[in-house]
Every structure is written in C-alpha cells, then in structure tokens.
PLY file of the C-alpha trace (Angstrom):
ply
format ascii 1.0
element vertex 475
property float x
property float y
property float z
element edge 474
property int vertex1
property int vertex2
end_header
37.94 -32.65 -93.80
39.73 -31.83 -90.63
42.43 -28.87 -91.19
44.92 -27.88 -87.91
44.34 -24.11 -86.81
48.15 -23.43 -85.77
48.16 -20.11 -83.00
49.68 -18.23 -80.98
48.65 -15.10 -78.50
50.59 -12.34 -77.51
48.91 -10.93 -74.26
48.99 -7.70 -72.07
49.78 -10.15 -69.06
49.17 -13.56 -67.67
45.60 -13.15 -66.44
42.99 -14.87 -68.05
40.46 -12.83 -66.93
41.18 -9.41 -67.37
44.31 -9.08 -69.60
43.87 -8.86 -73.50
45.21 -10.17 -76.47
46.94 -7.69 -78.21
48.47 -10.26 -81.29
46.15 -13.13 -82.86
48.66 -15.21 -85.44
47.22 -18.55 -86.95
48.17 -20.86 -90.14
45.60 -23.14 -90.90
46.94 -26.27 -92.49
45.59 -29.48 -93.60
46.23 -33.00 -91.82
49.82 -33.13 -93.99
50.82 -29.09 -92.93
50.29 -27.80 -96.24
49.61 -24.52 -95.47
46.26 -23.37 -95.91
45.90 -19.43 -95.29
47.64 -17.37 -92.93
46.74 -14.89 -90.33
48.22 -11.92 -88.41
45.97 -9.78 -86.12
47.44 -6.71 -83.99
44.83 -5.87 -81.96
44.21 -2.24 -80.20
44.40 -2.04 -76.63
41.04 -1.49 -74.47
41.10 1.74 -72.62
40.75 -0.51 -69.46
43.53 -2.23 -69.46
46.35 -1.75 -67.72
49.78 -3.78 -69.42
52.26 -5.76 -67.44
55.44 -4.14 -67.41
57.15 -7.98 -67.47
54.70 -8.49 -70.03
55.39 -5.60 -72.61
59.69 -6.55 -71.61
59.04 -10.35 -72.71
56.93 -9.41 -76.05
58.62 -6.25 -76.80
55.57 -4.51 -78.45
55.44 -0.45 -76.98
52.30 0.94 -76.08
52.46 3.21 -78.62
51.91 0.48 -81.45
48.59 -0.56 -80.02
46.53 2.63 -80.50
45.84 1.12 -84.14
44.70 -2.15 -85.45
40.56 -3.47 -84.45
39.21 -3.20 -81.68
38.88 -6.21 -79.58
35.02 -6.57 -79.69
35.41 -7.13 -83.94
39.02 -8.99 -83.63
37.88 -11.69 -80.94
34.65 -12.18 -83.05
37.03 -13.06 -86.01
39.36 -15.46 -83.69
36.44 -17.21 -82.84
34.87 -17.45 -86.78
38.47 -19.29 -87.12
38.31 -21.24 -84.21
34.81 -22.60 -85.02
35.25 -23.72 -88.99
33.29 -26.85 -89.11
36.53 -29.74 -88.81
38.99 -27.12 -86.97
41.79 -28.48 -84.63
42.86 -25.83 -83.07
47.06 -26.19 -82.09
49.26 -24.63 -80.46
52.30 -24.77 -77.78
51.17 -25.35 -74.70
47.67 -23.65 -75.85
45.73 -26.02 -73.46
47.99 -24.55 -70.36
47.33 -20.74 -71.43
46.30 -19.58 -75.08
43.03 -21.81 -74.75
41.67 -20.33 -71.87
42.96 -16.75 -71.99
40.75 -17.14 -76.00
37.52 -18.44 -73.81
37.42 -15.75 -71.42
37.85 -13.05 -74.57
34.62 -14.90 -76.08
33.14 -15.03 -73.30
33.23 -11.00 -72.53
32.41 -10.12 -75.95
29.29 -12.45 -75.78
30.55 -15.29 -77.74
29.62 -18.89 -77.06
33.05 -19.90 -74.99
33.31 -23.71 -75.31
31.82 -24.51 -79.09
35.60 -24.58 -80.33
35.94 -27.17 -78.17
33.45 -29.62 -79.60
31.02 -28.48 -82.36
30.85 -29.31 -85.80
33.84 -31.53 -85.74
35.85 -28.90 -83.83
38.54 -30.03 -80.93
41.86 -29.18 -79.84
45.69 -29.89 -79.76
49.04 -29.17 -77.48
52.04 -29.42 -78.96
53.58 -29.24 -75.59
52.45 -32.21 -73.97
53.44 -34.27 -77.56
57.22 -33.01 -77.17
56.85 -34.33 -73.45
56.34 -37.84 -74.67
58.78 -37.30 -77.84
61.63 -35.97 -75.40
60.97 -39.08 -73.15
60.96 -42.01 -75.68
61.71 -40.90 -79.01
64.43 -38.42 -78.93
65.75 -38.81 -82.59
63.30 -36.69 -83.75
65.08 -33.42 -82.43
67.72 -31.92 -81.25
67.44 -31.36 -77.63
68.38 -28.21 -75.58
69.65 -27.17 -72.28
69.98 -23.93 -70.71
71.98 -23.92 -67.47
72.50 -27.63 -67.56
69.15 -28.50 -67.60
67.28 -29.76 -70.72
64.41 -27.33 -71.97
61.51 -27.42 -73.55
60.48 -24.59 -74.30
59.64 -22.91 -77.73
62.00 -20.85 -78.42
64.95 -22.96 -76.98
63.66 -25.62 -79.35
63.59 -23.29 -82.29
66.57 -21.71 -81.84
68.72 -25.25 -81.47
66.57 -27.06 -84.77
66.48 -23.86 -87.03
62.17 -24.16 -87.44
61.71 -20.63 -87.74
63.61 -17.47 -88.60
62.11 -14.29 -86.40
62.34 -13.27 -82.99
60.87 -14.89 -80.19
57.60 -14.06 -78.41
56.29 -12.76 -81.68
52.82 -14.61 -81.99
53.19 -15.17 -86.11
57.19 -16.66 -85.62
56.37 -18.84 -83.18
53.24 -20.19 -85.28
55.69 -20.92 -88.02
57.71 -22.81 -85.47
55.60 -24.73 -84.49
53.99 -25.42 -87.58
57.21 -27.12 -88.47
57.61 -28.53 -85.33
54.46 -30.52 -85.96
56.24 -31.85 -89.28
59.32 -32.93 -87.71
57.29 -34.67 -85.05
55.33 -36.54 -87.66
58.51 -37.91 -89.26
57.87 -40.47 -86.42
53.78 -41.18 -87.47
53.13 -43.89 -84.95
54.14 -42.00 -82.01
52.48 -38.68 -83.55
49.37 -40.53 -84.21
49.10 -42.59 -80.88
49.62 -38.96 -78.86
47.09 -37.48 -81.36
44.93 -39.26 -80.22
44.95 -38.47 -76.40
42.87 -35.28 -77.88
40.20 -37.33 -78.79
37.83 -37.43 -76.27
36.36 -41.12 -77.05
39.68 -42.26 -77.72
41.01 -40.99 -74.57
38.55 -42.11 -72.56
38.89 -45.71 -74.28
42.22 -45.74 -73.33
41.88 -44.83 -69.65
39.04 -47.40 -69.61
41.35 -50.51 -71.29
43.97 -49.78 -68.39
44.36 -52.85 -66.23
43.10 -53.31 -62.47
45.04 -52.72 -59.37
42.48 -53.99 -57.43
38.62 -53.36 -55.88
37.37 -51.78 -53.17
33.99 -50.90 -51.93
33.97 -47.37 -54.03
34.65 -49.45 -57.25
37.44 -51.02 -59.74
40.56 -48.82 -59.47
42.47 -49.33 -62.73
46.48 -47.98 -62.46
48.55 -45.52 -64.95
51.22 -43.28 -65.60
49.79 -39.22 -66.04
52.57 -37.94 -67.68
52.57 -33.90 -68.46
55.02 -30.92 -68.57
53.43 -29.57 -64.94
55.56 -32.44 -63.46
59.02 -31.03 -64.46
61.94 -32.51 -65.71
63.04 -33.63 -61.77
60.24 -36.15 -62.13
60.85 -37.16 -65.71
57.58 -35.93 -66.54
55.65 -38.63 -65.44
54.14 -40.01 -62.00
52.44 -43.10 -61.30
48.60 -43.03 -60.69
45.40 -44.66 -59.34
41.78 -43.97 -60.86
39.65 -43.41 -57.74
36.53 -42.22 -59.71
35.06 -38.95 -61.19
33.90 -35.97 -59.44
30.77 -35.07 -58.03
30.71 -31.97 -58.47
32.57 -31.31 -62.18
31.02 -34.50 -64.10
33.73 -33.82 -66.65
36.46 -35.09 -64.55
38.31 -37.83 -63.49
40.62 -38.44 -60.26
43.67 -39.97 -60.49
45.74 -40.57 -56.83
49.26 -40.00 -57.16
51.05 -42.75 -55.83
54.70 -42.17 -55.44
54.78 -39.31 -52.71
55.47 -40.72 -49.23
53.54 -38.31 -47.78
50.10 -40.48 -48.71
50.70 -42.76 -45.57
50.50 -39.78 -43.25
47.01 -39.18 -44.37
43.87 -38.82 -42.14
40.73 -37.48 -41.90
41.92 -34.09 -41.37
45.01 -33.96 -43.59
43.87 -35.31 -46.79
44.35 -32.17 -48.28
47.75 -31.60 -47.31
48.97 -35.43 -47.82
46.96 -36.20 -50.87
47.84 -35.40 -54.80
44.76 -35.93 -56.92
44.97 -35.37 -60.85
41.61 -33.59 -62.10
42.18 -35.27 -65.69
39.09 -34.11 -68.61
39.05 -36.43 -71.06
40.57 -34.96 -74.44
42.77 -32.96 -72.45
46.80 -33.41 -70.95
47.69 -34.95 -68.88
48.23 -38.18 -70.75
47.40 -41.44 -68.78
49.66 -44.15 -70.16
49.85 -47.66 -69.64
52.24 -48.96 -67.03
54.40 -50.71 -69.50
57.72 -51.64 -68.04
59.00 -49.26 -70.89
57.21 -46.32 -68.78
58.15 -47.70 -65.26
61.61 -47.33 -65.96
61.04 -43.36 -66.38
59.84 -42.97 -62.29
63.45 -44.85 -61.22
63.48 -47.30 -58.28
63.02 -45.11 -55.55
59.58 -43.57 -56.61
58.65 -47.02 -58.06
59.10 -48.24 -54.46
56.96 -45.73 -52.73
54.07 -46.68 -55.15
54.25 -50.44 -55.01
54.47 -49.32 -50.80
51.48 -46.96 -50.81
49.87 -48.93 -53.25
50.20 -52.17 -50.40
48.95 -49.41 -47.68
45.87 -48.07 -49.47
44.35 -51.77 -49.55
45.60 -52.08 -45.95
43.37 -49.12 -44.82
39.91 -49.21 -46.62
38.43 -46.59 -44.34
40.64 -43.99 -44.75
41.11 -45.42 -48.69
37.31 -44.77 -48.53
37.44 -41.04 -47.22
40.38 -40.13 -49.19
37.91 -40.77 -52.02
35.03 -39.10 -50.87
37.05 -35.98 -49.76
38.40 -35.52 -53.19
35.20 -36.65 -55.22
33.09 -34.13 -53.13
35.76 -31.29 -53.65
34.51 -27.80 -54.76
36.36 -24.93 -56.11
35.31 -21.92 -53.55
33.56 -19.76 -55.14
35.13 -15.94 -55.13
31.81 -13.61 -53.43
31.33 -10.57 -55.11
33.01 -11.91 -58.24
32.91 -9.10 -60.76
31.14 -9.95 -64.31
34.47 -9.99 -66.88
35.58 -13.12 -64.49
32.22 -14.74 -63.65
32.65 -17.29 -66.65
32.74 -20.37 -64.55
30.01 -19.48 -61.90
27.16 -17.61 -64.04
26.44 -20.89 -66.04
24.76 -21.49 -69.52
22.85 -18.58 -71.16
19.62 -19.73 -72.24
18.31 -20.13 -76.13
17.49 -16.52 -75.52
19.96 -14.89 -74.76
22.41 -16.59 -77.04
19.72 -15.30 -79.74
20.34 -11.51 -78.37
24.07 -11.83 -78.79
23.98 -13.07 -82.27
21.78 -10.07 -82.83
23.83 -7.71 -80.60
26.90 -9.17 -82.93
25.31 -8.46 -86.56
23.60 -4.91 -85.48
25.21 -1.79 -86.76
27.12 -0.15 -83.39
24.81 2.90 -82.56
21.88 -0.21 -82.97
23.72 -2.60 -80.15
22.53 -0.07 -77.50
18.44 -1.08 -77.29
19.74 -4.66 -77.84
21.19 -4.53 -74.28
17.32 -4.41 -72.46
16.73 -7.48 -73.86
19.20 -9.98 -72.21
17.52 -11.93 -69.33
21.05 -12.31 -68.13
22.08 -9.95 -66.27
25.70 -10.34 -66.38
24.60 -10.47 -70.34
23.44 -7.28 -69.72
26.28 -5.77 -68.07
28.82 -7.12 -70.25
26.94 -5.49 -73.41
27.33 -1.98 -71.85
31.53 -3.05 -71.23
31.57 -3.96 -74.84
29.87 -0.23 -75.94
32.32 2.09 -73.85
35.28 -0.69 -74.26
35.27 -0.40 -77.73
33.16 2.39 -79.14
34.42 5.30 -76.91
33.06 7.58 -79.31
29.87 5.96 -80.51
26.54 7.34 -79.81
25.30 3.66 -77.82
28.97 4.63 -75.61
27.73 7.89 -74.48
24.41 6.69 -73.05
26.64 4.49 -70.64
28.52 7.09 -69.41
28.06 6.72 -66.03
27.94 2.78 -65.78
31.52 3.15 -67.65
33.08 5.84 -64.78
31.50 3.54 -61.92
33.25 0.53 -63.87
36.69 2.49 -64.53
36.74 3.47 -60.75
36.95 -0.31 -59.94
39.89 -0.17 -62.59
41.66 2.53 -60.62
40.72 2.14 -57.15
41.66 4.94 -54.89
44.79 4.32 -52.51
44.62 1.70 -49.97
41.37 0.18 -51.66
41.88 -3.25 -53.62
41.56 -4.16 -56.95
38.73 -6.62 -58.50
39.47 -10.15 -57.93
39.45 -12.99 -60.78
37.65 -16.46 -60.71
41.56 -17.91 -58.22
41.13 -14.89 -56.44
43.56 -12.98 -57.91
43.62 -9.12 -57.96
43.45 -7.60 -61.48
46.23 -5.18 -61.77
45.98 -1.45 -60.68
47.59 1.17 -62.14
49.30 1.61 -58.50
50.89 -1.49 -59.09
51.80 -1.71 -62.36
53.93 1.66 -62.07
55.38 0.18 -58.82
56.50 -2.08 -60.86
57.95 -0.41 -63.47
60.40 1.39 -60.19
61.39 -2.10 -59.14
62.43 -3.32 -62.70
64.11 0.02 -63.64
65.97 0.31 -59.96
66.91 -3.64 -60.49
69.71 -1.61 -63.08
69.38 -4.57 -65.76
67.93 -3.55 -68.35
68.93 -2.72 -71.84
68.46 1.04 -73.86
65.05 -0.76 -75.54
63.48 -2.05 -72.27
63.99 1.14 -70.60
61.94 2.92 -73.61
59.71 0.36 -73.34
58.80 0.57 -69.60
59.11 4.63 -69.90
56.39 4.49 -72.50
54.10 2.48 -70.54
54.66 4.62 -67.57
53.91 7.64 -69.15
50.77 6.16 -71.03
49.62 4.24 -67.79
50.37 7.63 -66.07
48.37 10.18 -68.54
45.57 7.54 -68.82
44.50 6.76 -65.25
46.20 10.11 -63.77
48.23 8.30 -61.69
0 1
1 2
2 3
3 4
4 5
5 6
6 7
7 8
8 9
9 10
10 11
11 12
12 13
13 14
14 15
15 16
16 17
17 18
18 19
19 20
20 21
21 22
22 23
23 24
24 25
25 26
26 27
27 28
28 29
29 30
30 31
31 32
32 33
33 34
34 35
35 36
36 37
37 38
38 39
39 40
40 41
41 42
42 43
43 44
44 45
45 46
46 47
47 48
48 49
49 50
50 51
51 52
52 53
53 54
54 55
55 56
56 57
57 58
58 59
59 60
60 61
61 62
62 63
63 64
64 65
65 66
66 67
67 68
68 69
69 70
70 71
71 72
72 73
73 74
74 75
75 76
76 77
77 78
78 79
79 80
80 81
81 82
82 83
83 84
84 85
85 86
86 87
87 88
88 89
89 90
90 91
91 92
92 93
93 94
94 95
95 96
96 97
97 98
98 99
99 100
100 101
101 102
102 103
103 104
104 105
105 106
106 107
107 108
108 109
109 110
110 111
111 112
112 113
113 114
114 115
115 116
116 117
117 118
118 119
119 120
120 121
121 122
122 123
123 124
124 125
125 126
126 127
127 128
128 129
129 130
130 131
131 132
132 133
133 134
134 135
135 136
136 137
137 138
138 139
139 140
140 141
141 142
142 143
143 144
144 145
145 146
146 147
147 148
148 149
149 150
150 151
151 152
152 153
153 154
154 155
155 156
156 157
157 158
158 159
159 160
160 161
161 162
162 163
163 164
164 165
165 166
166 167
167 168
168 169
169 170
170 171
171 172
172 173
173 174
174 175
175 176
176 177
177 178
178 179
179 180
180 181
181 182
182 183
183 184
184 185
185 186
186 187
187 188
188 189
189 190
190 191
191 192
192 193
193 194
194 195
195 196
196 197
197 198
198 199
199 200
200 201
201 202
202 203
203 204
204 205
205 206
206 207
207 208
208 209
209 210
210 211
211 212
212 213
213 214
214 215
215 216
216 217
217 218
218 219
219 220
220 221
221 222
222 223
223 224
224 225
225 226
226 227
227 228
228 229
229 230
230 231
231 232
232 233
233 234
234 235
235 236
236 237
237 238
238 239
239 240
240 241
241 242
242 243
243 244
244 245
245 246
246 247
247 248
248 249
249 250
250 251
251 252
252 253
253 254
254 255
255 256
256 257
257 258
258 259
259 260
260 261
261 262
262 263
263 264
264 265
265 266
266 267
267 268
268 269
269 270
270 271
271 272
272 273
273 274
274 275
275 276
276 277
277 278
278 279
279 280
280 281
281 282
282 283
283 284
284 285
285 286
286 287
287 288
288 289
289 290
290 291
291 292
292 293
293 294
294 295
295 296
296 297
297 298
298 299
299 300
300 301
301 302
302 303
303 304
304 305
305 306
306 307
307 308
308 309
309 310
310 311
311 312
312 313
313 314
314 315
315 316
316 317
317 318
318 319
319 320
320 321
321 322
322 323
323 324
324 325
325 326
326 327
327 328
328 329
329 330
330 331
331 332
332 333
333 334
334 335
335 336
336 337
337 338
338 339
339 340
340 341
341 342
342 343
343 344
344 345
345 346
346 347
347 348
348 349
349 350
350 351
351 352
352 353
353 354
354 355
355 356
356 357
357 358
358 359
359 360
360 361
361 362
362 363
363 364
364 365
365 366
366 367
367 368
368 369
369 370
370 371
371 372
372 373
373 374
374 375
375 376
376 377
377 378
378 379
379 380
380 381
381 382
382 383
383 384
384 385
385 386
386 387
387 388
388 389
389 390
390 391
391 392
392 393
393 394
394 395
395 396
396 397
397 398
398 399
399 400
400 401
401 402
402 403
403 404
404 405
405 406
406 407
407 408
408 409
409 410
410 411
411 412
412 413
413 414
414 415
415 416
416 417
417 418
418 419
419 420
420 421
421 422
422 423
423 424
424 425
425 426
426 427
427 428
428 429
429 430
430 431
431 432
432 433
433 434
434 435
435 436
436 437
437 438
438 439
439 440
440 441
441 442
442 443
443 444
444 445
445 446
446 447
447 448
448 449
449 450
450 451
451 452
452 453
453 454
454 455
455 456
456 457
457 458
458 459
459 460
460 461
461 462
462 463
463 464
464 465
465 466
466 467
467 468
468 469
469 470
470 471
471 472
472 473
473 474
C-alpha cells in the first residue's frame, strides 16, 4: 500500500550542491492522511560549511544549536531509508522546485543511490505547490486565498497563516509539514480535482495525457499536438499558465520533452542566429510540473485575449515558415547544458554518470562498516570521484576518528578550496555558481547589519555566525 512521506528541509542556504540540511521533518501518512509516524531530525553542521547569513535570518536556527544532533553522513542515510520504503510518495511544498534536489545531491555525496526515490519499489513523488496552482485557478472554494501587497500569494506560510493549518512558526521544517499535511486534506475535500492533478505525478499517466492531446498540425519533424503548461514559475502576471506546442523530445536528455511557448511575440523575430534569444522551450519530464493541460475553452479563458491572439498569430506563422519551424526544432532538440570544466566532485552529480554494480556494492559496504573500517573500503571504488567522496565523508564527519586522521592532508588541500586565499575564487557548482567563501559570507553579514533593519534576535543571530565563521576559517 502506497503511504505519502510529507517533508520539509531546513537548509544552510539555497545551493544544492554544497549547502546542507541542517532540519529533516517528515509525517508519513496513508492515502486518507491518517498519520502514520512522525519525524524530526536536527542535523549537525559539517565543519565545511559555511551558512548563509539570509539563510540562518529566514530559519532562525543560531549556529550554536547545530554543534549537536548526527552527523550528516548517518542522518542523510536515514532520510533516504524513509524516502525509499517500498510504496513511498514522497510530498512536499514545492519539493520538486528545491527540497527534491537539494535531498539528491546529499545522497549523492554520502554515496547513496540519488534517483531510486524517484522510481523503485513503487516509490515516486508529489508537489503540493503546483496542485494549489491549479486549485487557486479553477477551484477556489477550497481555501481561503491571500494577498500580501495587493497581490495574491501562494506561498506556505501566507496560506497557513490565513486558513489556520498549523500552529508554529514559519520556516520551521516540522510546522510547515503539519501544514501541509492538512493542506493536502483540505485539498482533497474536492477528490476529482485532487485525483486528476495526482495524477500528473504518474509518469504513465502523464505521459498518456500529453499523448491524448489533440493535433495542431504536421510538419516534416512530426505531429505537433497543442497544450496549456501551467506551473508556479510562470507567476501570477501570466495566470500561471501559457499556451504550448510539442515539438519533440531531446536528443540529448531522452527524459524530456519540448514544448514551444506560443504566446510571446518575440517568436516571429526568430532566425537562425537568434533562436535562443526569441525562443521559450519548456524541458517538461514526464511525472514532473509543469502540468500540460488540455486546451479546453475553460483553460483558454485563463491566457485573456491578448496572449490568446499572439498564439493563434504565431501559431499561423510557424506553419508559414517550415524552415526556420524546422531549425527552431533542431536547435532546441540538439541543446546541451555546458558542462562546468574542472567541476569539483561534491557537484559532479550530473556529469560523472552511473556507478557500476561495483561500486554501488562498495558503498553499501562502506555504509554498514564500523567507522575506523570505512577507511580500506575507500581503495576499492573504481570510481574515482567514489573514491574521493569516501575520504570527504571520513574528515566531514569523523573529525576525530582514526580512518579521519589518515586523510589529513587530502582534507587541508580540500578545506583550502573552502577558504581560498584573497583574490582567488571559490569552487563552482554544476550552473556555475561559486560556493560561498567565508570572505563573502562575512561581507555579508556587514551589508545586512549596516542595512540598520534588523531586530535584537537577527543581530545575535548574524553576530554568532560571524564569530563562528570567523574562529573557524580564521577569517
């Protein structure tokens, strides 16, 4: 039997790849909500990481509380035991646009398989989020809706605070779990719509759906079929929803699917050297938002007139010009995500592949050895970003283990790349992002305290971190 994993993260930041989770909250339910168990992890903080000082203001946890609780080598291992329950569904708020990822990068570094949560033994996922879209555009009885500056909101702890789901402050992982636990149960007061959306996370069903759409028209790359994506990445300025045409999958990422957008004039400027800048292409995976829907004159009426006239327009155009039709296609279909040189091993997830039989054997082993045992385990990855990220987990997490001290000097190289000397950058992530020095992070800190608006708490907060980010990297 199926049974919802409810979650929530609290983070030291926003970067997948080298931020941590410092809170792990989950309610497992079954299909009706009951609740099922309940879970509340606070997890210690590596001695690598350095904490967002806009991070730490929105969560409100000080450093000092994270010198306790596991370490994040044994707490990730029991996220993803929970995650991977034969029949899980793991749920959350807007989990597919952060929480999800941020969780396969942490399995991922501490050698767990990343994706299995995603579609073994009965296991898939859920987003809240991109339900309330759909809810908040047709079927608004179900909740009180509110607004913050004159602009409806969606977000979590608007929503909470306006339909009473959960007493607790916001931004703490375990209250907003129990919100949107019973968010779930007022949404499925309304069980057709709740069941319909449920199953856009459904891979077969999804894919059924987007298959059943009906034809615009042919061209010589194939049948393009015609939708409306509708997710919470399009903003309330475009009701949430844009008008679409399938132009095929990709070549390169067989998991996707290419939707045109069709209501931005720009499309008519394109040629074959500004597709990029005049073309919109949805990369939609099948289980996952956004949501194609049918274009129902119900779901037309959402884009207004004007937008509805610029995709009946460069609808007209696109069958006018089958050449450049033709090379819009190819352009996107061919489309590769650059790769980042150099990419250093915590954010190599996407580029280093599958590990073989193998080495998925050594990590299980790695995983169930005692820690001063884990060290001799390391020789025998044929991976050798495997083998690199074993030594991380040792001196990450076992500072004071035996197996830690042997790595001594692969740890100082490694925390030099933390704290890069002046005028040097930091490692870059899988966009190309730099992970955050402790040079940065304390010129942050100045900028928030000089900005003068903070309260007694956040000033304790950021002095804390300062100090700890200070003593720790001798900054």
């Amino acid at each position: 039997m199926n049974t919802y994993l409810f979650y929530d993260l609290e983070t030291t930041g926003l970067n997948r790849t080298f931020d941590q989770v410092i809170q792990f909250a989950a309610i497992r339910t079954d299909r009706e909500f009951n609740q099922l168990e309940e879970h509340n992890l606070k997890i210690r903080l590596r001695p690598d990481v350095i904490p967002s000082p806009a991070a730490m203001l929105t969560h409100g946890i000080p450093v000092s509380d994270l010198v306790d609780g596991p370490c994040e080598f044994d707490a990730i291992a029991t996220i993803h035991r929970l995650c991977n329950t034969p029949g899980t569904v793991t749920i959350g708020y807007n989990s597919l646009g952060f929480d999800d990822e941020f969780l396969r990068f942490a399995f991922y570094r501490n050698l767990l398989p990343p994706y299995t949560h995603q579609y073994s033994n009965g296991c898939y996922r859920m987003d809240i989020l991109a339900m309330v879209v759909i809810y908040w555009l047709y079927n608004r009885e179900v909740l009180q809706w509110p607004e913050q500056k004159g602009q409806p909101s969606v977000k979590l702890e608007h929503i909470n605070t306006l339909n009473h789901l959960a007493e607790g402050p916001a931004h703490d992982a375990l209250v907003d779990v129990r919100a949107t636990v019973e968010l779930a149960r007022r949404l499925q007061a309304a069980p057709k719509v709740w069941d319909y959306l449920a199953g856009h996370f459904d891979k077969h069903t999804d894919i059924r759906r987007m298959e059943a759409l009906p034809v615009s028209f042919d061209s010589a790359s194939g049948r393009h079929t015609m939708g409306l994506v509708a997710a919470s990445s399009l903003g309330f300025k475009q009701n949430f929803q844009a008008p679409v045409l399938f132009i095929g999958g990709s070549n390169a990422y067989r998991n996707q699917t290419l939707w045109l957008r069709l209501d931005l004039p720009e499309l008519q400027a394109a040629d074959p050297d500004s597709i990029d800048a005049n073309t919109w292409v949805v990369r939609k995976k099948a289980g996952e938002p956004g949501m194609i829907l049918p274009p129902l004159e119900r779901y037309w009426e959402k884009i207004g007139p004007e937008r509805k006239a610029i995709a009946e327009t460069n609808l007209q155009w696109l069958q006018n010009e089958p050449d450049i039709f033709k090379q819009i296609i190819q352009y996107h279909a061919d489309f590769r995500y650059p790769e980042i040189p150099d990419l250093d091993v915590d954010a190599a997830l996407y580029q280093s592949g599958f590990w073989s039989s193998a080495d998925q054997a050594t990590c299980r082993a790695f995983h169930a050895a005692p820690v001063d045992e884990k060290e001799p385990l390391i020789k025998r990855f044929k991976d050798k970003g495997l083998h690199q990220l074993a030594g991380r987990v040792l001196f990450r997490n076992f500072t004071e283990s035996k197996c830690a001290a042997t790595l001594r000097t692969e740890a100082n190289r490694y925390m030099q790349k933390v704290a890069p000397r002046a005028g040097k950058p930091g490692m870059l992530d899988f966009r190309g992002q730099e992970r955050r020095t402790p040079a940065r992070a304390l010129g942050e800190i100045k900028t928030l305290v000089a900005a003068g608006d903070l309260d007694v708490e956040h000033r304790r907060l950021l002095e804390s971190l300062k100090a700890y980010i200070t003593d720790k990297f001798k900054q």
